[in-house]
Biotite code that builds the C-alpha atoms (Angstrom):
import biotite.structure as struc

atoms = struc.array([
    struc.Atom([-14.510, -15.420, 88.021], chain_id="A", res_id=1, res_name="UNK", atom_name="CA", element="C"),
    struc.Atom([-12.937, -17.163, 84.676], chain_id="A", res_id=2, res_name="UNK", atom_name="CA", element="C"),
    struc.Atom([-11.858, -14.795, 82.420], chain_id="A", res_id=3, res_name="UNK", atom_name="CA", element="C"),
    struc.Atom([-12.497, -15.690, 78.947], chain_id="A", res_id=4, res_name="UNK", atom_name="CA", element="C"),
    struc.Atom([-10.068, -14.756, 75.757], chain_id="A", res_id=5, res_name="UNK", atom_name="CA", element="C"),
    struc.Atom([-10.809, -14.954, 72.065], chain_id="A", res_id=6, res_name="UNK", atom_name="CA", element="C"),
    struc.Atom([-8.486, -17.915, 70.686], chain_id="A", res_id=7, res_name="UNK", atom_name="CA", element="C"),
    struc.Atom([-5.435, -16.008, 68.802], chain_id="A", res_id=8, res_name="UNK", atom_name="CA", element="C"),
    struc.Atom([-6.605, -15.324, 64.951], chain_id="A", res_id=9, res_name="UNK", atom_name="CA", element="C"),
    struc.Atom([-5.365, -18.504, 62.422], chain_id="A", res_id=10, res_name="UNK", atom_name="CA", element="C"),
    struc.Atom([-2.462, -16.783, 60.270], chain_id="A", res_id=11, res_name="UNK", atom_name="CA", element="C"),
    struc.Atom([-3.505, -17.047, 56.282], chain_id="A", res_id=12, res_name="UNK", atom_name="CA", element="C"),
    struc.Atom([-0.998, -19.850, 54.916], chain_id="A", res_id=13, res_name="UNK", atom_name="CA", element="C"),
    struc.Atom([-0.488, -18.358, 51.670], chain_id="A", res_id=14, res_name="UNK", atom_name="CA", element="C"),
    struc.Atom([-0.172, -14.770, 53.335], chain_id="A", res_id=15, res_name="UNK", atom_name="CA", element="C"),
    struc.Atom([3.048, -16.093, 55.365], chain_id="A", res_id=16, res_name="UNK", atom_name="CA", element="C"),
    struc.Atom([4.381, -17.880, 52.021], chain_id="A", res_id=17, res_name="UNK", atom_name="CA", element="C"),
    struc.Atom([4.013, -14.689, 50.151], chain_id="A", res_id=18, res_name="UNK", atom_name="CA", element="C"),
    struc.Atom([5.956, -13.227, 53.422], chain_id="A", res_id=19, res_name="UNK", atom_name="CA", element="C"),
    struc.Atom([8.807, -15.510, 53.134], chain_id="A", res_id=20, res_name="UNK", atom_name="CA", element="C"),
    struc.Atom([9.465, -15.508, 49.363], chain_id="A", res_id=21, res_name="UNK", atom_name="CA", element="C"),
    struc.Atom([9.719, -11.573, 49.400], chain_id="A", res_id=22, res_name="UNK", atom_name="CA", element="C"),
    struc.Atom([11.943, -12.048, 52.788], chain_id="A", res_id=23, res_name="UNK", atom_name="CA", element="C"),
    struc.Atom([14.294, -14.278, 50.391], chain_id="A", res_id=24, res_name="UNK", atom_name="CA", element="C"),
    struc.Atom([14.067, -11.953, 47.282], chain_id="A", res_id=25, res_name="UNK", atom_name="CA", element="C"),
    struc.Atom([15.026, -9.149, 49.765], chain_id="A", res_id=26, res_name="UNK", atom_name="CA", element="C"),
    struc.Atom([17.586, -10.566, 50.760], chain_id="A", res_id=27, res_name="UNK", atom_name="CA", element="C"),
    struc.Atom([18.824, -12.016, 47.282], chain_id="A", res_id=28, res_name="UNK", atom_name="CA", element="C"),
    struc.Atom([18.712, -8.149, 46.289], chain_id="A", res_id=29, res_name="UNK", atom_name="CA", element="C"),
    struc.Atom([20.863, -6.925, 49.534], chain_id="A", res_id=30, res_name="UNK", atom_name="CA", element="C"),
    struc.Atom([23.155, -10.240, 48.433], chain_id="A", res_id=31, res_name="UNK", atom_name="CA", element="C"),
    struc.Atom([23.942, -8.950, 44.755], chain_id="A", res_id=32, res_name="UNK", atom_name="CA", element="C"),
    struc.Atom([24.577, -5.189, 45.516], chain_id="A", res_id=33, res_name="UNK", atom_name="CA", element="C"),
    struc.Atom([26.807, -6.775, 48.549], chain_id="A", res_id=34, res_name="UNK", atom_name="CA", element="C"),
    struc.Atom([28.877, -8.450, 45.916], chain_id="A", res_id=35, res_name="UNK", atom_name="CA", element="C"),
    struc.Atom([29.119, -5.405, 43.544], chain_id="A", res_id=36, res_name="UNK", atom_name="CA", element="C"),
    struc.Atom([30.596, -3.322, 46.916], chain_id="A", res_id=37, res_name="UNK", atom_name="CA", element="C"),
    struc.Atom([33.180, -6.510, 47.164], chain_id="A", res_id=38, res_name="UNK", atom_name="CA", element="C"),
    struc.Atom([33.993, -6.426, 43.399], chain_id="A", res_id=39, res_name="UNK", atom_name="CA", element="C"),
    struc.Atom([34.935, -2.279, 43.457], chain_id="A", res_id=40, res_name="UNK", atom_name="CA", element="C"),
    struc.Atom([36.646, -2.490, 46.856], chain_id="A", res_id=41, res_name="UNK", atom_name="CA", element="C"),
    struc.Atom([39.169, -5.708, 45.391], chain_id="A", res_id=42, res_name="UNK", atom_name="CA", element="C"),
    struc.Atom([39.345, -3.376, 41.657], chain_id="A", res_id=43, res_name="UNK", atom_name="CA", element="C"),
    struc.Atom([40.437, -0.360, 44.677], chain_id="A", res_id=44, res_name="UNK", atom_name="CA", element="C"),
    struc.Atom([37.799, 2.404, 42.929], chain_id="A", res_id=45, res_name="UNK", atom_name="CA", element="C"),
    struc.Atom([35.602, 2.303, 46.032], chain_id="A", res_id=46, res_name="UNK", atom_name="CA", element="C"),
    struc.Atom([34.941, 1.134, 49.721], chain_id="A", res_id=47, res_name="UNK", atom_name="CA", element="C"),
    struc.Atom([30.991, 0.980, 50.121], chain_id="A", res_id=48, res_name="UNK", atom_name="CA", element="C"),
    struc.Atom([30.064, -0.466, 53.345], chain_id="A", res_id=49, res_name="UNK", atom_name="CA", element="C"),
    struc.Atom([26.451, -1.895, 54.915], chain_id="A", res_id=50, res_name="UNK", atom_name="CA", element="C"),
    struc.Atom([25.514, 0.795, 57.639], chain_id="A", res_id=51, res_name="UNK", atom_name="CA", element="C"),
    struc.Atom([24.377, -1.116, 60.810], chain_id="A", res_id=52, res_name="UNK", atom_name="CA", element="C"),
    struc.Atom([20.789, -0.478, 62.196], chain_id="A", res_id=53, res_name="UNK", atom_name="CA", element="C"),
    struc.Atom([21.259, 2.264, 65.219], chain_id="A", res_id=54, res_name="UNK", atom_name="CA", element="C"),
    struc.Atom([19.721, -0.366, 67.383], chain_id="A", res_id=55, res_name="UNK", atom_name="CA", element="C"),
    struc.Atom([19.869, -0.654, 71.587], chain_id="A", res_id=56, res_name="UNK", atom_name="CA", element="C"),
    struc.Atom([19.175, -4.161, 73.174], chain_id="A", res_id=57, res_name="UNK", atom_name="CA", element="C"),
    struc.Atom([17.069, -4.103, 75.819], chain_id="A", res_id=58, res_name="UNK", atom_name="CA", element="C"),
    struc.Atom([16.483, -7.715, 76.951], chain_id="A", res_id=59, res_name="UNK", atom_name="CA", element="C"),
    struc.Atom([18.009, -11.039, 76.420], chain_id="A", res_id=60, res_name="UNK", atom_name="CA", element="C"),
    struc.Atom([15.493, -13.556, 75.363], chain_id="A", res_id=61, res_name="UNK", atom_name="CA", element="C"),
    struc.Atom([18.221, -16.442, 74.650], chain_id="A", res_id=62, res_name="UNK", atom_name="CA", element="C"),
    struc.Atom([19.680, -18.212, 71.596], chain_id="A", res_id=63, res_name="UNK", atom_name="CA", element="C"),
    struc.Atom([20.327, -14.932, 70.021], chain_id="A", res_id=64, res_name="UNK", atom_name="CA", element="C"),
    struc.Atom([17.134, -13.063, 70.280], chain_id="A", res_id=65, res_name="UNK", atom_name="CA", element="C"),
    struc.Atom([16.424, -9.997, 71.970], chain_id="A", res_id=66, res_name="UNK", atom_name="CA", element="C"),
    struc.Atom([14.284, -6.892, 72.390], chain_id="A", res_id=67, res_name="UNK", atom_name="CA", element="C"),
    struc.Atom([15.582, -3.435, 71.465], chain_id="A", res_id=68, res_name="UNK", atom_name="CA", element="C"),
    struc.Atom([14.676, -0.229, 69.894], chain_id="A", res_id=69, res_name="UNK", atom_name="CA", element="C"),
    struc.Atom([15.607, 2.291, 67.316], chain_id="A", res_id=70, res_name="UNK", atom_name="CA", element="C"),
    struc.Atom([18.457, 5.143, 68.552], chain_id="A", res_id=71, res_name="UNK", atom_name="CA", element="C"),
    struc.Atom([18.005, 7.651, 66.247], chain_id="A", res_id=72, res_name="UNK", atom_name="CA", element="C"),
    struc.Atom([16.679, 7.843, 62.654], chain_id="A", res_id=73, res_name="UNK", atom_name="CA", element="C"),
    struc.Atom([17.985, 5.587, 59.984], chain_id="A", res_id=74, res_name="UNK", atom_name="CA", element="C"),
    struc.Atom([20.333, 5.975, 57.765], chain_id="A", res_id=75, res_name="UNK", atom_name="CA", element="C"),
    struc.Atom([20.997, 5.057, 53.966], chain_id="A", res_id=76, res_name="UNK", atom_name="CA", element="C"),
    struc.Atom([21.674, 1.359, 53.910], chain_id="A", res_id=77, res_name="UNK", atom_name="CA", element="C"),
    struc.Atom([25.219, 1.852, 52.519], chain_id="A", res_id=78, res_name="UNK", atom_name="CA", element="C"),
    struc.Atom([27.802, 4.434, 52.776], chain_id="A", res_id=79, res_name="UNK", atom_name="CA", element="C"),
    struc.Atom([31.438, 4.827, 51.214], chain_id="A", res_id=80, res_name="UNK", atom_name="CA", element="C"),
    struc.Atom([34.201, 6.391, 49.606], chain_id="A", res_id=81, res_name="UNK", atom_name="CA", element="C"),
    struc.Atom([34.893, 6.063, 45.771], chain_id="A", res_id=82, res_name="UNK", atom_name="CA", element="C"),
    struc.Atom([38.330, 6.674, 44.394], chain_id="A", res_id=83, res_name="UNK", atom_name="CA", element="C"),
    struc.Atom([39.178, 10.475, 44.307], chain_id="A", res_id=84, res_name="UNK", atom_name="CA", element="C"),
    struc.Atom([37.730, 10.824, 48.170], chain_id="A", res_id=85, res_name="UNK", atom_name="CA", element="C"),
    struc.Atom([33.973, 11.911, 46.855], chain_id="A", res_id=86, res_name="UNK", atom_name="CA", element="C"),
    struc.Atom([31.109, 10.097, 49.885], chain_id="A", res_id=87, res_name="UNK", atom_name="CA", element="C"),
    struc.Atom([28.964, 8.083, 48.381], chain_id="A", res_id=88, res_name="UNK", atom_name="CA", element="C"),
    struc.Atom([25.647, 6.966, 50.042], chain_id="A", res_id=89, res_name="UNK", atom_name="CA", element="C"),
    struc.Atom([22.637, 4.258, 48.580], chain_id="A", res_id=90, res_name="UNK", atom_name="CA", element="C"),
    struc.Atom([19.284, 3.458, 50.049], chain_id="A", res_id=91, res_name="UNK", atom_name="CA", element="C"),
    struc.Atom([18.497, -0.043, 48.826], chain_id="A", res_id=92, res_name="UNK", atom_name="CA", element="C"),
    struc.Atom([14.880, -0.527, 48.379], chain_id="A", res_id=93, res_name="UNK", atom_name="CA", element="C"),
    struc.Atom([13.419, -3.952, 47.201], chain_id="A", res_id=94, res_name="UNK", atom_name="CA", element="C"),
    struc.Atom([9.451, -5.124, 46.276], chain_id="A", res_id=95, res_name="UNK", atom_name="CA", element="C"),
    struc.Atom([8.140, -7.810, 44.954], chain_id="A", res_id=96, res_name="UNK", atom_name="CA", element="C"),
    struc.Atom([5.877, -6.046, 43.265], chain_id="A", res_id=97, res_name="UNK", atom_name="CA", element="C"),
    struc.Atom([6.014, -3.615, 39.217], chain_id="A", res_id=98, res_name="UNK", atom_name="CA", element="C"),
    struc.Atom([5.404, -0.428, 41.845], chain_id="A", res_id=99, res_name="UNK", atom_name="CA", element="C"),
    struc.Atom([7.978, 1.425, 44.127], chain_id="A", res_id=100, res_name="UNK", atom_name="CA", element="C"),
    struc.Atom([6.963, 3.967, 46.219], chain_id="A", res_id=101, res_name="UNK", atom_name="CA", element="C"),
    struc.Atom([8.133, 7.313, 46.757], chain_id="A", res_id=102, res_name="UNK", atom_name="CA", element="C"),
    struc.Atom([7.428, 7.029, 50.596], chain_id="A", res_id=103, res_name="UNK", atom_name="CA", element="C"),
    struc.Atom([9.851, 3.973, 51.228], chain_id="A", res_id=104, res_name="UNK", atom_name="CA", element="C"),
    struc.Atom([12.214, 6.581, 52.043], chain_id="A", res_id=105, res_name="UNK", atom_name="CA", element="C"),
    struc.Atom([11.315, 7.561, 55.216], chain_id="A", res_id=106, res_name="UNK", atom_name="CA", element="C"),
    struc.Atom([11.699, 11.058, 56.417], chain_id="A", res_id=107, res_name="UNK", atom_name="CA", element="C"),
    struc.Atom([14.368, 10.753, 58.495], chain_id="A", res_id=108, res_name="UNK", atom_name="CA", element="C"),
    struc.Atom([16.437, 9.317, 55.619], chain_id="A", res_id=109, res_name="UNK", atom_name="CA", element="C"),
    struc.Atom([15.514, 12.100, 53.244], chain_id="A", res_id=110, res_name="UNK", atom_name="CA", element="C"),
    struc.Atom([17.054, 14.422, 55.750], chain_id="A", res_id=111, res_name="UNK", atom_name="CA", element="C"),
    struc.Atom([19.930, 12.701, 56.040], chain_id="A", res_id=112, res_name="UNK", atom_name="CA", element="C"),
    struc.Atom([20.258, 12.130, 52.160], chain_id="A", res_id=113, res_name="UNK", atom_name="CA", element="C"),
    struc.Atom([19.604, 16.035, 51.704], chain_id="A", res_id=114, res_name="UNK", atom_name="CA", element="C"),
    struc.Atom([22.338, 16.973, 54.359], chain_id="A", res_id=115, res_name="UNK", atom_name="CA", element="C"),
    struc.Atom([24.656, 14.613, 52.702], chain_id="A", res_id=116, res_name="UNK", atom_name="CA", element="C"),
    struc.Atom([23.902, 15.758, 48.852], chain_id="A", res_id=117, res_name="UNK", atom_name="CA", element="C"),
    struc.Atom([23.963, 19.422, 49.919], chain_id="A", res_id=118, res_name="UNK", atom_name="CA", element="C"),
    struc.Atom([27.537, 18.527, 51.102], chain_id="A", res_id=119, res_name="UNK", atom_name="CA", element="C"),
    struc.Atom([28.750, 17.066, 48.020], chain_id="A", res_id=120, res_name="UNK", atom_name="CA", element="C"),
    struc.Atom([27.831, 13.583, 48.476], chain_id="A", res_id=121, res_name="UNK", atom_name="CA", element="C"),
    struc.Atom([26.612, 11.163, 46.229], chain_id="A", res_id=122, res_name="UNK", atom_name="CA", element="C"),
    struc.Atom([23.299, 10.021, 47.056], chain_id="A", res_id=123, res_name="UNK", atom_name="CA", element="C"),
    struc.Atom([21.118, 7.250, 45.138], chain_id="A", res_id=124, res_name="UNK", atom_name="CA", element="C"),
    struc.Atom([18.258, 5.190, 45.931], chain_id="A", res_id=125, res_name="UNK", atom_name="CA", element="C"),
    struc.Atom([18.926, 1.462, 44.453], chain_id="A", res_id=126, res_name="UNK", atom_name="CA", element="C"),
    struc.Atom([14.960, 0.241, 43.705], chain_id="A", res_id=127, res_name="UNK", atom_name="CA", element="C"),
    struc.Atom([15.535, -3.950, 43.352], chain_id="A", res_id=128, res_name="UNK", atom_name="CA", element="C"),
    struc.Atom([12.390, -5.432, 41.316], chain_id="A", res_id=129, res_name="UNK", atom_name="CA", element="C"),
    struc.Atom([11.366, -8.881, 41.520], chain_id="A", res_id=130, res_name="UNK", atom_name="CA", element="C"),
    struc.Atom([12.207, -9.012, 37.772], chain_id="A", res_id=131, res_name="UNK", atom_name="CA", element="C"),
    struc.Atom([15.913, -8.544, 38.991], chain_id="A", res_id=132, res_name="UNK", atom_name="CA", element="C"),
    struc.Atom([16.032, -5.569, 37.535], chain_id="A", res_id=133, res_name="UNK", atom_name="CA", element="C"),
    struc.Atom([17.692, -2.771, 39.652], chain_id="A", res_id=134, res_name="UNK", atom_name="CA", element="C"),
    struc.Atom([17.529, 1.057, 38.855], chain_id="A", res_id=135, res_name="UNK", atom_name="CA", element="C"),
    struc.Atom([19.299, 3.583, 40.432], chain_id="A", res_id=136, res_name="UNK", atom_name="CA", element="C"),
    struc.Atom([17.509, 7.354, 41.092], chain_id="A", res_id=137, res_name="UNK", atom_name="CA", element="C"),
    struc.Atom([20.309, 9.971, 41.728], chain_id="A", res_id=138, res_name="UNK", atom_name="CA", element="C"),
    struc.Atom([18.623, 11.200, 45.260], chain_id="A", res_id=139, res_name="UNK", atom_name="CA", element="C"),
    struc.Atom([17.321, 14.386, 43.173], chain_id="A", res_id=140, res_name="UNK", atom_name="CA", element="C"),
    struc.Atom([15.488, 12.772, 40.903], chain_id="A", res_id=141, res_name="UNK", atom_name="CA", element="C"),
    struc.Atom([13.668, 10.419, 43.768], chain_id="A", res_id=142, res_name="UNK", atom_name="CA", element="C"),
    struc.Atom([12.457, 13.370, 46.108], chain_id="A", res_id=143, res_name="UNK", atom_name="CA", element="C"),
    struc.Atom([11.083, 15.204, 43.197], chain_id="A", res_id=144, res_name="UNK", atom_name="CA", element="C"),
    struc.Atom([9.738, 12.101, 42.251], chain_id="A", res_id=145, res_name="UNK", atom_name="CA", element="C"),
    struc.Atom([5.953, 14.057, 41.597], chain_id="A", res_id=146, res_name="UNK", atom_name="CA", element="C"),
    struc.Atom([7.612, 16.545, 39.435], chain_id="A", res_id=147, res_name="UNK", atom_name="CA", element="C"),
    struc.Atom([9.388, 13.975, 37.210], chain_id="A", res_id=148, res_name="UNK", atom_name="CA", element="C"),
    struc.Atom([7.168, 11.232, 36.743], chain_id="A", res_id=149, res_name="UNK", atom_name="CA", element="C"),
    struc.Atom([3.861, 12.984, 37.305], chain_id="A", res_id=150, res_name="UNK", atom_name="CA", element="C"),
    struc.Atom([3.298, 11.103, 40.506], chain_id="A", res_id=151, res_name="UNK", atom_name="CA", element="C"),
    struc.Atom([4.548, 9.489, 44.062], chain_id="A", res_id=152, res_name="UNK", atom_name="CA", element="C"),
    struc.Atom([5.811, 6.338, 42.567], chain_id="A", res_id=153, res_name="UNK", atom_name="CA", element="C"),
    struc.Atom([7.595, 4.341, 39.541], chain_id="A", res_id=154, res_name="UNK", atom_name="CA", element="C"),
    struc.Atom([6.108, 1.620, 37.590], chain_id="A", res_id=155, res_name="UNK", atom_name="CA", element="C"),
    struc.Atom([8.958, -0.538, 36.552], chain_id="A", res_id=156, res_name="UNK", atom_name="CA", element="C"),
    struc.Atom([6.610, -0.731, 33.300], chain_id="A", res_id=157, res_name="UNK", atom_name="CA", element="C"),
    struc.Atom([7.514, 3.277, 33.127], chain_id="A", res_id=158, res_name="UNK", atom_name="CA", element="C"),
    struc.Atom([9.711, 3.649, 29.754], chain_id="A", res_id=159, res_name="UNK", atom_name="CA", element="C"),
    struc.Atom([11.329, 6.443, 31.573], chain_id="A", res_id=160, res_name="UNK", atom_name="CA", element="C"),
    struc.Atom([12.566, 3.692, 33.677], chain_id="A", res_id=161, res_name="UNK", atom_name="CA", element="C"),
    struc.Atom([15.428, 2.436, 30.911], chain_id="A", res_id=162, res_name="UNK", atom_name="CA", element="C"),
    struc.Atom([17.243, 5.870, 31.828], chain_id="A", res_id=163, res_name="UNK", atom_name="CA", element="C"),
    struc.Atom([18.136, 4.648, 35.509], chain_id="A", res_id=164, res_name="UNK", atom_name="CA", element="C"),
    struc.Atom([18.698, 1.212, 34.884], chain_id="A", res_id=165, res_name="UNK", atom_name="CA", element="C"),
    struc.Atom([21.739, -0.637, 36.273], chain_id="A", res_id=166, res_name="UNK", atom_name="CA", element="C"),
    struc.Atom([23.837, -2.807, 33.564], chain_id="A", res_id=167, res_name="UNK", atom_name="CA", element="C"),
    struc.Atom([25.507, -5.637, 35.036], chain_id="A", res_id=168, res_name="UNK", atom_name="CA", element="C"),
    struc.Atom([29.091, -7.296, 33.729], chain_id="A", res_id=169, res_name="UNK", atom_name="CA", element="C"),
    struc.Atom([29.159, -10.498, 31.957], chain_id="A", res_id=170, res_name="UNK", atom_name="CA", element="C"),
    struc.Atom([29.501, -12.377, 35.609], chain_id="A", res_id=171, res_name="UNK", atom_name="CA", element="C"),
    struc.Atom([26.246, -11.250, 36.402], chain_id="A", res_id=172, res_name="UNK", atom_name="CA", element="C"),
    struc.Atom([27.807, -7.946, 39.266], chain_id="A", res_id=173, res_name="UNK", atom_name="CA", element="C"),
    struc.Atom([25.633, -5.182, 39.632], chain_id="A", res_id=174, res_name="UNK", atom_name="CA", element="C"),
    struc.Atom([27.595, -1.799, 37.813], chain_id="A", res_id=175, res_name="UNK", atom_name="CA", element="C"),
    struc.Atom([25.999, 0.334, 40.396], chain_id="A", res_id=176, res_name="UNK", atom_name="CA", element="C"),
    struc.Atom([28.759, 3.243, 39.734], chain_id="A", res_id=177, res_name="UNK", atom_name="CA", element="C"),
    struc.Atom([29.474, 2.778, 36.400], chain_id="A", res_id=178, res_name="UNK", atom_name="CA", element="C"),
])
């Protein structure tokens, strides 16, 4: 007996272009706070670093690819030390869209961003906006996110949104601790 499978489902066109331009805005975001890192570690007022995913290969699939899974929980996607030996940590979120969401941090990270802050650390959460706008939220001020703004996410609309966002120098770099 033949056994008989539905063909696989067509993938909408303008779905995966849509995919791909926020892949490439994502990564234009991760790009310009990379540079601001660069520009305080060469001025010597900070060494901010990209944490690597806790990730296990499990199988080669060739040129480069491979299967794996997830160690442990995440952590923020940079950590550091700024001049004066205070920690430092950011979560760098990115849409392509005028709403970020309070849940983008999952709850592993908010654990470790708590642990950290209740050590001294500090912890922000960089929101990138396809604008190019990019705010930063002192950790606080994004887990109480419902208290503050009167609900789970910011509108980059939000007036109360000027208050946390980041200037850049006249080169364009990201003042993320200034």
């Amino acid at each position: 007996m033949k056994k008989i499978s539905a063909p696989p489902a067509e993938k909408d066109p303008r779905r995966q272009l849509q995919g791909r331009a926020s892949k490439a805005q994502g990564r234009a975001f991760e790009s310009r706070l990379d540079a601001a890192f660069a520009r305080y570690r060469e001025n010597g007022a900070a060494i901010i670093e990209k944490t690597p995913e806790p990730m296990r290969p499990t199988e080669s699939l060739g040129n480069g690819r491979f299967v794996a899974f997830f160690e442990r929980k995440a952590q923020p996607d940079y950590k550091g030390t700024i001049k004066g030996g205070r920690t430092v940590m950011f979560e760098a979120k990115f849409t392509s869209t005028g709403k970020m969401e309070q849940a983008r941090v999952s709850p592993g990270q908010a654990e470790y961003l708590d642990q950290h802050q209740a050590l001294g650390a500090r912890c922000y959460i960089l929101a990138g906006f396809a604008t190019g706008n990019v705010y930063r939220f002192p950790w606080p001020v994004w887990r109480d996110m419902k208290a503050i703004f009167g609900r789970k996410y910011v509108l980059e609309t939000d007036p109360a949104m000027r208050g946390y966002l980041i200037p850049a120098a006249r080169d364009g770099v990201l003042l993320l601790l200034d």
